[in-house]
C-alpha positions as CSV (number, residue, x, y, z in Angstrom):
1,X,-76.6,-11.2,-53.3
2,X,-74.2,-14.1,-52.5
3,X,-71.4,-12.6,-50.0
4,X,-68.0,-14.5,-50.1
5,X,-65.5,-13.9,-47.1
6,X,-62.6,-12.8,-48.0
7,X,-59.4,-15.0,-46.3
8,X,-56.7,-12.7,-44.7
9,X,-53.3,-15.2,-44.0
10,X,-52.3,-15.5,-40.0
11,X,-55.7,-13.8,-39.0
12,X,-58.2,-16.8,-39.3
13,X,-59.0,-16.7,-35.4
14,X,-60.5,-13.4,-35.9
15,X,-63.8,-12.9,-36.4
16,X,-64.4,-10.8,-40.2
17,X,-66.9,-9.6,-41.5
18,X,-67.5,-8.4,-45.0
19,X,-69.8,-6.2,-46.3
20,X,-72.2,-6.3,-49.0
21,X,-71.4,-4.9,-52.2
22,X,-73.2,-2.4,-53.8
23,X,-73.8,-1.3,-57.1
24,X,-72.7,2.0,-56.4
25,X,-69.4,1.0,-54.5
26,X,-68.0,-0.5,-58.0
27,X,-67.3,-3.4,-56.7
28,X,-65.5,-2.1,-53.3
29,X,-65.3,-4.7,-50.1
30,X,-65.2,-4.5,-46.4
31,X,-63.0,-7.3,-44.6
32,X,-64.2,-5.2,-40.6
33,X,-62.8,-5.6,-37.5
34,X,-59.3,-7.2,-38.0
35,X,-57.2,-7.2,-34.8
36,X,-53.8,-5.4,-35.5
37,X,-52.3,-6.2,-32.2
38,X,-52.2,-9.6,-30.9
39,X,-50.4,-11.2,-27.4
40,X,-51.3,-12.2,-24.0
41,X,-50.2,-9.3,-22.5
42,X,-52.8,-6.8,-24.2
43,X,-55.2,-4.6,-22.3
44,X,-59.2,-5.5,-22.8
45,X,-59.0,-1.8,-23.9
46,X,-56.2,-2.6,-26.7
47,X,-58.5,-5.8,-27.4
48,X,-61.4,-3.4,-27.9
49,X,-59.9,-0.6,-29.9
50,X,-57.1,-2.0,-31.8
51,X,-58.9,-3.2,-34.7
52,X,-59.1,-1.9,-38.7
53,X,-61.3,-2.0,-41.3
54,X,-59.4,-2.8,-44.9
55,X,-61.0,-1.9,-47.8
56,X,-60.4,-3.5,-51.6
57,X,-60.8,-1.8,-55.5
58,X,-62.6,-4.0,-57.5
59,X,-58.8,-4.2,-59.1
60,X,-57.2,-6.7,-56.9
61,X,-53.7,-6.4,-57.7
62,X,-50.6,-4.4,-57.2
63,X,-52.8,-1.4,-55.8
64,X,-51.5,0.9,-53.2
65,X,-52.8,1.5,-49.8
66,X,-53.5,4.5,-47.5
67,X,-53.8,3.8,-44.0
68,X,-56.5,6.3,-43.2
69,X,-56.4,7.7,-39.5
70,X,-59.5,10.0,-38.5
71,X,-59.8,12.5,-36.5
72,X,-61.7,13.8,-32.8
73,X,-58.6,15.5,-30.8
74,X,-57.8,11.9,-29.5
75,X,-60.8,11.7,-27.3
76,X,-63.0,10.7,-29.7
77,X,-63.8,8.9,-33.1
78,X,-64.7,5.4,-34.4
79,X,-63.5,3.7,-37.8
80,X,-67.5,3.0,-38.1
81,X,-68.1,6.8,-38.4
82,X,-70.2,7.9,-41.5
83,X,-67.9,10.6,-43.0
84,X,-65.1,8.0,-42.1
85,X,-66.5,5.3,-44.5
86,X,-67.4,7.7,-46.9
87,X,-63.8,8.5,-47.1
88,X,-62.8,5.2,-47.3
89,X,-65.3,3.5,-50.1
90,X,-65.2,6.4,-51.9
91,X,-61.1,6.4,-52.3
92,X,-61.1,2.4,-52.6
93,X,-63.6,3.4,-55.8
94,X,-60.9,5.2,-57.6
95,X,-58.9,2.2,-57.2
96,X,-56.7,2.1,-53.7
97,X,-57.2,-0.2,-50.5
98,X,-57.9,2.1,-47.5
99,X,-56.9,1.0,-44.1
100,X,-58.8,2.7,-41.2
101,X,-57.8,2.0,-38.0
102,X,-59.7,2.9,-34.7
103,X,-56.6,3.7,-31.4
104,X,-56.7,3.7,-28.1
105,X,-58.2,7.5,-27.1
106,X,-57.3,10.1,-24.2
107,X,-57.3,10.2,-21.5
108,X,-58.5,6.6,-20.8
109,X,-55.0,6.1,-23.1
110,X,-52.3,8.7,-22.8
111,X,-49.3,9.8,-25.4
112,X,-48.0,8.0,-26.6
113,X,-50.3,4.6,-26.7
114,X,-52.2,6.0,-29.1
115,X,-49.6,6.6,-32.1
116,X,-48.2,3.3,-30.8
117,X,-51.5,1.8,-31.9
118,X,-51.1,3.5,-35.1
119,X,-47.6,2.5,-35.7
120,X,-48.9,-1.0,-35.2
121,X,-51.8,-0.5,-37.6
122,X,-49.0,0.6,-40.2
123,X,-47.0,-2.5,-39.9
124,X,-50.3,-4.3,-39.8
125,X,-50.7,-3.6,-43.8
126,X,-46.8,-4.1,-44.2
127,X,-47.5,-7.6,-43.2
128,X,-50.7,-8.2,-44.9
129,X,-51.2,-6.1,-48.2
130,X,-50.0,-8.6,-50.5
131,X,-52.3,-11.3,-49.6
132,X,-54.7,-9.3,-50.5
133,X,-53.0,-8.6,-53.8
134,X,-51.5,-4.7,-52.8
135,X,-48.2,-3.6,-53.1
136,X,-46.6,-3.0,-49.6
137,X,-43.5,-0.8,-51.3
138,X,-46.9,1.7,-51.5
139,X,-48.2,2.4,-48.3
140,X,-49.2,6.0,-47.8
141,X,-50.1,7.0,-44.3
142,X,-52.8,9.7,-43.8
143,X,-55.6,11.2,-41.9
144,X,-57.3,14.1,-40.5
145,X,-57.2,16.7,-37.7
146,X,-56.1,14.0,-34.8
147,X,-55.6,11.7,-37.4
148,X,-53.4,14.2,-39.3
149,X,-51.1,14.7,-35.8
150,X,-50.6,10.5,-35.5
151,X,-49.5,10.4,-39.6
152,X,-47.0,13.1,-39.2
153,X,-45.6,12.2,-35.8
154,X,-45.5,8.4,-37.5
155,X,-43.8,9.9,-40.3
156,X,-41.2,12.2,-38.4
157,X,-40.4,10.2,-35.2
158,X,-39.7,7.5,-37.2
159,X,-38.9,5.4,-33.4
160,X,-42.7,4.1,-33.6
161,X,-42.0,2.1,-36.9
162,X,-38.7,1.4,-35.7
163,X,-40.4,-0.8,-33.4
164,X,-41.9,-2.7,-35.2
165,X,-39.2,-3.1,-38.1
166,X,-40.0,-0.6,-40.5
167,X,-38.2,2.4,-41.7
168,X,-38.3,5.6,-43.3
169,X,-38.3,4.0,-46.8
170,X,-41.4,1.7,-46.1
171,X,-43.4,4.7,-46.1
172,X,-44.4,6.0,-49.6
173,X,-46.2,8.9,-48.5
174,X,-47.3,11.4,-45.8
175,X,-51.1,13.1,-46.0
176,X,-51.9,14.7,-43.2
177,X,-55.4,17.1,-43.7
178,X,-55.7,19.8,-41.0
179,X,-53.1,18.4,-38.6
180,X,-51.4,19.7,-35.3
181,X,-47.6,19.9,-36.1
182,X,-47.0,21.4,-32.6
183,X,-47.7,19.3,-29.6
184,X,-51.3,18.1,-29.9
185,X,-53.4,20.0,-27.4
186,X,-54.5,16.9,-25.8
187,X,-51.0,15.7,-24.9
188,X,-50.4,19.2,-23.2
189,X,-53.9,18.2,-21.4
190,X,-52.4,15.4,-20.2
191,X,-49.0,17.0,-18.9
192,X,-50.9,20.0,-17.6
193,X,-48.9,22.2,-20.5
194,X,-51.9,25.1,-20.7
195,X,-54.8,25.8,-22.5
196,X,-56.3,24.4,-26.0
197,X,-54.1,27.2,-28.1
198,X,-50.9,27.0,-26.2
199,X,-48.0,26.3,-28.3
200,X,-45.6,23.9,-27.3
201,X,-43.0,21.8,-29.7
202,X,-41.3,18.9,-27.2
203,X,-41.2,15.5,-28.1
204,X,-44.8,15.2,-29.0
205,X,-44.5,17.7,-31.9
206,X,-43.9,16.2,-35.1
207,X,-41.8,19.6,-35.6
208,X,-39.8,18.8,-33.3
209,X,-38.1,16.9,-35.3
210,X,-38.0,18.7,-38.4
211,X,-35.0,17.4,-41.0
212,X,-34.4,17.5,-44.7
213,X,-34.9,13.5,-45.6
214,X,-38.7,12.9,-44.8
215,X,-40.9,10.7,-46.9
216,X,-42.9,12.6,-49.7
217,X,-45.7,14.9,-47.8
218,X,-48.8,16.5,-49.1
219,X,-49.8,19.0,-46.3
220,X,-53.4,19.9,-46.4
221,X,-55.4,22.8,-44.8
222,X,-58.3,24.6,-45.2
223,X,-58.9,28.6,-45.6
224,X,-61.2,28.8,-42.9
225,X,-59.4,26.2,-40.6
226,X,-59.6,26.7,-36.9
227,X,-57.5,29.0,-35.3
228,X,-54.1,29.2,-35.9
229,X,-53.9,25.8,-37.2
230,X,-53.4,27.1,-41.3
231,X,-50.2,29.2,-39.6
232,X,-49.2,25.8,-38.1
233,X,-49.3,24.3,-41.6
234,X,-47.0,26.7,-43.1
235,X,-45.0,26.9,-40.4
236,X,-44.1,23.3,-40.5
237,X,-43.3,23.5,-44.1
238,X,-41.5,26.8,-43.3
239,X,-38.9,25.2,-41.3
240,X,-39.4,22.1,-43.2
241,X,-37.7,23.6,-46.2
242,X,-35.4,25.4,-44.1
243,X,-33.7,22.2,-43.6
244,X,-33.4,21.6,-47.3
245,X,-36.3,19.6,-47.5
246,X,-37.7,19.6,-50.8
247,X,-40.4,16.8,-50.6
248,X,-42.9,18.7,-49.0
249,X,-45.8,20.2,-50.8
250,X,-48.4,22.4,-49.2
251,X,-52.2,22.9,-50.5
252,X,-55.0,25.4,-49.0
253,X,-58.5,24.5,-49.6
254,X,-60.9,27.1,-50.8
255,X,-64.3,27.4,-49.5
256,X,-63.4,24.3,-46.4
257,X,-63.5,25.0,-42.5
258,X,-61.6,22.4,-40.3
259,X,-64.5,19.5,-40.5
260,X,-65.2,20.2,-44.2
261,X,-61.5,19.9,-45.9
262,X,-61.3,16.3,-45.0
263,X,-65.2,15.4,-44.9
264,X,-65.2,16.1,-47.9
265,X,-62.4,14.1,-49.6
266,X,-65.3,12.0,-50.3
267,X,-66.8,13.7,-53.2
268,X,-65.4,13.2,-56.6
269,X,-64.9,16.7,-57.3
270,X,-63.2,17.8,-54.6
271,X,-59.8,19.4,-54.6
272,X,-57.8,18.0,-51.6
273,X,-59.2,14.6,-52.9
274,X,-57.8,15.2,-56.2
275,X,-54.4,16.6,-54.7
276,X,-54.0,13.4,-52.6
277,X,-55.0,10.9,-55.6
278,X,-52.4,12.8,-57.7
279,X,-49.8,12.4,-55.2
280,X,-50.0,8.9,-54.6
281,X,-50.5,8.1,-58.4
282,X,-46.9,10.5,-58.9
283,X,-45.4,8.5,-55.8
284,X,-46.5,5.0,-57.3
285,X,-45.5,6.0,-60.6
286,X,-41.5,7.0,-59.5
């Protein structure tokens, strides 16, 4: 099979690499290991970590895109991961670009580097999408468990895009599967806040800043999620609403524990898959 490399604009110094297509990816490519930071004054770590993985539908127009982030408590996880790439061929099969990221991790990073990396990621595919053909008014930002926590602190301390230009309307769509919505127990880890189910809501806790004009959100958990995580779901939403907020719709998984209910998002039958297809097709289509 001949393999063509695709050209992204203002990137050409760094080295891409695109993967084969298969027959069973329906037409699906790879462009790996973009750098979405750039400047002399970056770390060898940044250098290291702060690249993304884009991948195309075989329709190569006016698509949307979901910047996927995964998940590992921030201590852990690579774009390369196998349910990660699942995740992401299998979505850019049913005709989206996926965007997967890998971020700095704790503790050899502490908060907030690593939602700064994902903020940059974000406005990464603001920049770029269209010369790939997508539409940048339609960039959904998602992810699971750790990945979950970056999406909704990205989408709710909206002083992370601010940074880098973007606002509260560049973001079509919040997705966060099995997230923290209190201060992620690895930032409390690294202020010496207590133990793994301490509950703490400062400024690391995307409830924090809880407020009636969010972007669209699709909060997903699963019926046998880890403990007390489903109660921080629909607690979120709770006070969510209580501001007035009518954009936020919640969805429990039957039949998922906390690895499963995104893992899964993979297989075409799935129902959190199916949930988060519908809302970005309902988002696109507004």
């Amino acid at each position: 099979m001949k393999i063509h490399l695709l050209a992204v604009a203002c990137i050409a110094a760094i080295h891409i690499s695109v993967s084969p297509t298969k027959a069973e990816d329906s037409a699906v490519s790879a462009i790996q290991n973009i750098a979405y930071k750039s400047g002399a004054d970056l770390t060898e770590y940044e250098r290291e970590r702060c690249q993304l993985d884009l991948y195309l539908p075989a329709k190569r127009e006016g698509f949307a895109t979901l910047v996927w982030f995964y998940g590992g408590g921030l201590t852990s996880g690579s774009k390369d991961g196998k349910d990660t790439v699942k995740i992401a061929r299998s979505l850019a099969e049913a005709g989206i670009a996926v965007v997967v990221p890998d971020y700095r991790l704790s503790p050899k990073a502490m908060f907030p580097a690593y939602v700064e990396d994902a903020a940059a990621a974000v406005a990464w595919t603001h920049q770029h999408i269209r010369e790939q053909g997508g539409d940048a008014s339609q960039v959904f930002i998602g992810g699971h468990s750790a990945g979950a926590y970056l999406t909704l602190m990205l989408g709710m301390d909206l002083r992370f895009l601010e940074k880098h230009g973007l606002a509260q309307k560049d973001i079509a769509g919040l997705i966060p599967v099995s997230g923290q919505t209190m201060t992620h127990y690895t930032v409390r880890g690294e202020r010496g806040q207590g133990g793994r189910f301490a509950v703490t809501a400062d400024d690391a806790s995307p409830a924090h800043y809880a407020r009636k004009d969010t972007a669209p959100m699709l909060l997903i958990y699963a019926d046998r999620d880890m403990p007390a995580r489903a109660e921080e779901n629909e607690y979120f939403a709770a006070v969510l609403r209580g501001t007035g907020n009518e954009r936020v719709t919640v969805l429990k998984v039957a039949d998922r524990e906390h690895g499963s209910v995104g893992h899964k998002i993979a297989e075409p039958d799935d129902p959190a898959r199916r949930a988060l297809l519908d809302f970005m097709s309902a988002k696109v289509a507004r």
